[in-house]
C-alpha positions in Angstrom: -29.8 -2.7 -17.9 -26.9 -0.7 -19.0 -27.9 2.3 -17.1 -27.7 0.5 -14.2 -24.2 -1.1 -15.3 -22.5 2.2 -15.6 -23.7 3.5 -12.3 -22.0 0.4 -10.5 -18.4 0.6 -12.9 -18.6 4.5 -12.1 -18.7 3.2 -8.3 -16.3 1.5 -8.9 -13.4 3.9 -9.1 -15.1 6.5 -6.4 -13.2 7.2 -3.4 -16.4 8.7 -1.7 -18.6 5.7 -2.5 -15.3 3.5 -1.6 -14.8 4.4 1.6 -18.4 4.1 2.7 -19.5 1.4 1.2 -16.2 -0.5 3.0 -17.2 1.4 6.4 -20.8 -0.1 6.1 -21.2 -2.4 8.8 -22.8 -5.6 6.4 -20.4 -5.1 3.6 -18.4 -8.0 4.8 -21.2 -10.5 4.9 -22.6 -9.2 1.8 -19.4 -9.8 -0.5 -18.6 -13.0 0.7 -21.2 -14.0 -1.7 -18.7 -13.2 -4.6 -14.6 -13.1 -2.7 -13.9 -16.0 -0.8 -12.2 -14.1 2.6 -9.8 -12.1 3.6 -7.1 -14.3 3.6 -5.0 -17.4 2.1 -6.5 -19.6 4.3 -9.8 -19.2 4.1 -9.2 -19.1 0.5 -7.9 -22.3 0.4 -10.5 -24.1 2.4 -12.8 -22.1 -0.4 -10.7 -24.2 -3.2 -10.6 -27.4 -1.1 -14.6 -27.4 -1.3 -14.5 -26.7 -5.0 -12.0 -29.5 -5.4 -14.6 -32.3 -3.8 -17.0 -31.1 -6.7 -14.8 -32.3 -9.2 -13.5 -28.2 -9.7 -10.9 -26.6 -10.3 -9.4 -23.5 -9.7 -7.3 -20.7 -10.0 -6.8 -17.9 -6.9 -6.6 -14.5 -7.2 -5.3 -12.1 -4.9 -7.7 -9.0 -5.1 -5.7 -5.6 -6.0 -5.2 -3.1 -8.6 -3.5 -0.1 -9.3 -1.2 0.2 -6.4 0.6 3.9 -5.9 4.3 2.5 -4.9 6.9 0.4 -4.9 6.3 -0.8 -1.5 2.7 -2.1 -2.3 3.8 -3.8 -5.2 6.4 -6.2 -3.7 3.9 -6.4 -0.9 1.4 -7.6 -3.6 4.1 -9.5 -4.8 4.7 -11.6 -1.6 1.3 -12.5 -0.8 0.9 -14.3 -4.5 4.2 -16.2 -3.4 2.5 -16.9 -0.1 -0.7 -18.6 -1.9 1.7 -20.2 -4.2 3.7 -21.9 -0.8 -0.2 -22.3 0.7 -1.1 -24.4 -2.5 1.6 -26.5 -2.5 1.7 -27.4 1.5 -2.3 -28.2 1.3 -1.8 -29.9 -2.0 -4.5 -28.3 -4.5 -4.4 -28.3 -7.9 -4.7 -24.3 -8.0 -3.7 -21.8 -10.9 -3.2 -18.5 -9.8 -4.5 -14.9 -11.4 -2.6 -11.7 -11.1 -3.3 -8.1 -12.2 -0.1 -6.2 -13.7 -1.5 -2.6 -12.1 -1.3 -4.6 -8.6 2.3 -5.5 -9.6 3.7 -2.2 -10.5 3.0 -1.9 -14.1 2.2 2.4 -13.9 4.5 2.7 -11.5 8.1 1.0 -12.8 7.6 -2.1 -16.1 10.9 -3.2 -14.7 9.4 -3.7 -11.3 6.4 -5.1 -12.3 8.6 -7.9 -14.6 10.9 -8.4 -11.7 8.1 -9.1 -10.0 6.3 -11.4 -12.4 9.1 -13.4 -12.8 9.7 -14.0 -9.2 5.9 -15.6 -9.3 5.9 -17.2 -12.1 9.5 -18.7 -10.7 7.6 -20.0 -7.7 4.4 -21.2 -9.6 6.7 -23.3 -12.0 8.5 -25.3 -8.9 4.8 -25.9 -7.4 3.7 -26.7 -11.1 1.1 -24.3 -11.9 -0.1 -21.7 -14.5 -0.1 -17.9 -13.7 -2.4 -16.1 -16.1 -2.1 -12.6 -16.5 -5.4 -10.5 -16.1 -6.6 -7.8 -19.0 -7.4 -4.3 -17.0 -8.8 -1.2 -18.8 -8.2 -0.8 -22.6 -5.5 1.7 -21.8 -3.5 -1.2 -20.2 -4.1 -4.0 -23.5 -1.5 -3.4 -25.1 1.1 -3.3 -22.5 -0.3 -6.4 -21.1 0.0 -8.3 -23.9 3.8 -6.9 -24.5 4.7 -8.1 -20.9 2.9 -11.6 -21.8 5.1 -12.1 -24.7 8.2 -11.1 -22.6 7.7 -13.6 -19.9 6.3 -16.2 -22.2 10.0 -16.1 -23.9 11.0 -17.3 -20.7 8.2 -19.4 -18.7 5.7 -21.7 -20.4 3.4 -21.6 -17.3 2.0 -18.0 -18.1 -1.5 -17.5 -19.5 -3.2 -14.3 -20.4 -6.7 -13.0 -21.0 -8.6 -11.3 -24.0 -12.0 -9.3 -24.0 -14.6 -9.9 -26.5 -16.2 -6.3 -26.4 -12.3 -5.2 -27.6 -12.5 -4.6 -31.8 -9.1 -5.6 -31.5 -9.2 -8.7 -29.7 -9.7 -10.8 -33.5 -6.3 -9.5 -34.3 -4.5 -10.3 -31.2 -6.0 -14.0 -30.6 -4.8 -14.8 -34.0 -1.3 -13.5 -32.9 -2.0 -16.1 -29.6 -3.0 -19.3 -31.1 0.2 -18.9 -33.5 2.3 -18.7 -30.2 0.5 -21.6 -28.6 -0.6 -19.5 -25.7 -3.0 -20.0 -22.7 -6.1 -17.6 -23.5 -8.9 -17.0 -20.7 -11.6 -15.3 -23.3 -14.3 -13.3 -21.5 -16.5 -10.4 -22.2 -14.9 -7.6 -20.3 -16.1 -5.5 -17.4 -14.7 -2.2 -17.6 -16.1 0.8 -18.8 -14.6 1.0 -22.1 -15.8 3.6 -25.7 -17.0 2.9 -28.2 -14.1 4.1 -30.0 -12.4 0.6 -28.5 -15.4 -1.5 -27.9 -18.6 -2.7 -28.5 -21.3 -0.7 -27.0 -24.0 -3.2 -27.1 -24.0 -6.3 -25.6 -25.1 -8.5 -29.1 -22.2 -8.1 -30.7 -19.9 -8.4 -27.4 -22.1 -11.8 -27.3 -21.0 -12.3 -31.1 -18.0 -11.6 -30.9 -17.0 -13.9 -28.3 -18.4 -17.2 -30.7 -16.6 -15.7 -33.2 -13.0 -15.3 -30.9 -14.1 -19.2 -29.7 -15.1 -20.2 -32.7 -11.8 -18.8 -34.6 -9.6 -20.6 -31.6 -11.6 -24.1 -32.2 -10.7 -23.9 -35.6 -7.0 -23.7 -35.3 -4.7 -25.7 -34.1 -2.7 -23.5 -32.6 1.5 -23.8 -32.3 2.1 -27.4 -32.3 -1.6 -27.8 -30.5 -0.5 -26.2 -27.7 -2.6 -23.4 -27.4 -5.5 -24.1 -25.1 -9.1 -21.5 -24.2 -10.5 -21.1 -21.2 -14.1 -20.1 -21.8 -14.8 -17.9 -19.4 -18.7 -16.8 -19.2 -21.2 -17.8 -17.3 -24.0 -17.0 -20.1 -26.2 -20.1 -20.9 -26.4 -19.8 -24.6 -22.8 -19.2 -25.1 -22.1 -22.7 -23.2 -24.2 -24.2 -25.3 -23.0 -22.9 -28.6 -19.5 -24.2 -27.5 -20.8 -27.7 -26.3 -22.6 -28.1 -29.1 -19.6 -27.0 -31.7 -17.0 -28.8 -30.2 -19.2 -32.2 -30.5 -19.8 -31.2 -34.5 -16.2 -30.5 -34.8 -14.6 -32.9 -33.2 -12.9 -30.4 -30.7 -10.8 -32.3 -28.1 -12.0 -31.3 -24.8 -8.1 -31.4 -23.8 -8.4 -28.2 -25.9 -9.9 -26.2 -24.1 -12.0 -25.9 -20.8 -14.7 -23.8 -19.2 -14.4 -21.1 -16.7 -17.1 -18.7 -14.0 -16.4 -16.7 -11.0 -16.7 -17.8 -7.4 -20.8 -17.2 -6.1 -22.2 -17.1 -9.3 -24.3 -19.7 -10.9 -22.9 -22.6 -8.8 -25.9 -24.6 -10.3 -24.1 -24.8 -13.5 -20.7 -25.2 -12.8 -21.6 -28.4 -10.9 -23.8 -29.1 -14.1 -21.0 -28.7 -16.4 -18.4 -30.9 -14.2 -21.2 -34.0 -14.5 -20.6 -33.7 -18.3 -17.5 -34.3 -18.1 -16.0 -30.9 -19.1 -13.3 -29.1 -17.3 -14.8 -26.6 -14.7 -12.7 -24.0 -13.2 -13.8 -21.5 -10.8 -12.0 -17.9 -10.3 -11.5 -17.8 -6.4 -10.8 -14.1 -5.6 -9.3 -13.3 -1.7 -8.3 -10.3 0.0 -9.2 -7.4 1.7 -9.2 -4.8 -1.1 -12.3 -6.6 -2.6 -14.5 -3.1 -3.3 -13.8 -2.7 -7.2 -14.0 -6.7 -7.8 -17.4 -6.5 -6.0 -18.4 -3.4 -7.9 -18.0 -4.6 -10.7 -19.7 -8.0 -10.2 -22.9 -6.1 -9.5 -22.7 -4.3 -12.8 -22.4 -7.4 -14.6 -25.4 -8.9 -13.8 -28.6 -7.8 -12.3 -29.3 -10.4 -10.5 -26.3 -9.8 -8.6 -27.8 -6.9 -7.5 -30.9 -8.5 -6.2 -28.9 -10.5 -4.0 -27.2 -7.5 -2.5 -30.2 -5.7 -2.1 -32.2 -8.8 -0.1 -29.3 -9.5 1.9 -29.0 -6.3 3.4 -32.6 -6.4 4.7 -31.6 -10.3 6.5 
């Protein structure tokens, strides 16, 4: 339904739409389907759950493309809140962080500064920090401010998009580094001048990015994929791959977003493969949510039947 898809990512960055679908009375109860609260410690009792299921996880702090200085380090503290929340509950929790919510348009040296204060904090509690892809207008920046921190931390992971053309190129340029990767599809509104318009050959192109990694063996085997989709097929293309291949599972493990097909993660963990669920918390949830429902229609069903409870 890609008609469908583009109304919700155009949503998405409308201030009208924005401010009333965050005014409507049933937004709240409505989203929790997909962000886990408002705060760090409901977010934590969210991972504590996952954890008795034999999953893991990795928080994330909802934000993007803050407009100062002041929200930045604000954005900034609350990761190094969760980061002091995971290690005084004890829960084997990555975290995710957005560059936009850390400054990246406003100052790169304050987003850095930032980055490396986290990522400081994260390595005392133990953890990995992976580093979110945004819009194609941010790729290459991200990637540049990866390869700067990961000069100086080895706990810092970042993310590719399989509807990118360029994506080949700079997992190849990855694996060689021995890098953390979180591969998933993408949900921004991108051109086709950048990506693939039709989802086959984003499909595609994401075995061929896995299959490419699984192939490799990366700096010293140290790279290491997160596979992060929550399409059926896919999963069984890699299951089935890395059994023929011989893949170590230590390699590499699977990945899907908080409230959506909680069926199969729970599937997944019973065959023994390393689950990991994105826990997203905060109050400025509206893109995140948006652009959930324009990933999958069935999303949008539940939305739709849940207003009418």
């Amino acid at each position: 339904m890609p008609i469908l898809r583009d109304v919700f990512l155009a949503m998405s960055t409308n201030a009208g739409v924005r401010r009333f679908v965050v005014g409507f009375p049933l937004s709240r109860r409505v989203t929790r389907r997909f962000v886990a609260g408002e705060t760090i410690d409901e977010a934590i009792q969210v991972v504590k759950k996952l954890r008795t299921q034999g999953i893991d996880a990795t928080f994330d702090q909802l934000g993007e493309s803050v407009t100062n200085e002041t929200e930045a380090r604000a954005a900034k503290d609350g990761y190094l809140r969760a980061l002091a929340a995971i290690a005084a509950n004890q829960v084997a929790s990555q975290v995710s962080v957005k560059l936009t919510q850390m400054g990246l348009d406003i100052d790169p040296d304050l987003c850095l500064a930032n980055l490396r204060e986290i990522l400081a904090r994260a390595k005392h509690v133990g953890t990995l920090v992976t580093i979110d892809m945004e819009d194609s207008q941010h790729t290459q920046v991200t990637l540049n401010v990866f390869k700067t921190l990961r000069e100086e931390f080895d706990n810092v992971g970042i993310v590719l998009q399989s509807y990118l053309y360029r994506s080949e190129e700079d997992l190849k340029q990855l694996i060689a580094l021995g890098a953390n990767v979180r591969l998933c599809k993408g949900a921004y509104k991108e051109p086709a001048t950048v990506a693939f318009p039709q989802k086959k050959d984003v499909d595609a192109n994401y075995i061929k990015l896995a299959q490419l990694f699984f192939d490799s063996n990366g700096a010293t085997n140290r790279a290491y994929l997160d596979l992060a989709t929550h399409d059926e097929k896919i999963i069984a293309w890699a299951k089935e791959y890395v059994t023929a291949h011989n893949v170590a599972r230590k390699r590499f493990e699977f990945q899907m977003l908080y409230g959506i097909r909680s069926d199969l993660q729970r599937k997944i963990v019973a065959e023994g493969y390393t689950m990991r669920v994105y826990v997203p918390c905060g109050t400025h949830w509206y893109p995140y949510f948006m652009r959930r429902l324009a990933e999958r229609p069935a999303n949008v069903v539940f939305l739709i039947s849940n207003l009418f409870k």
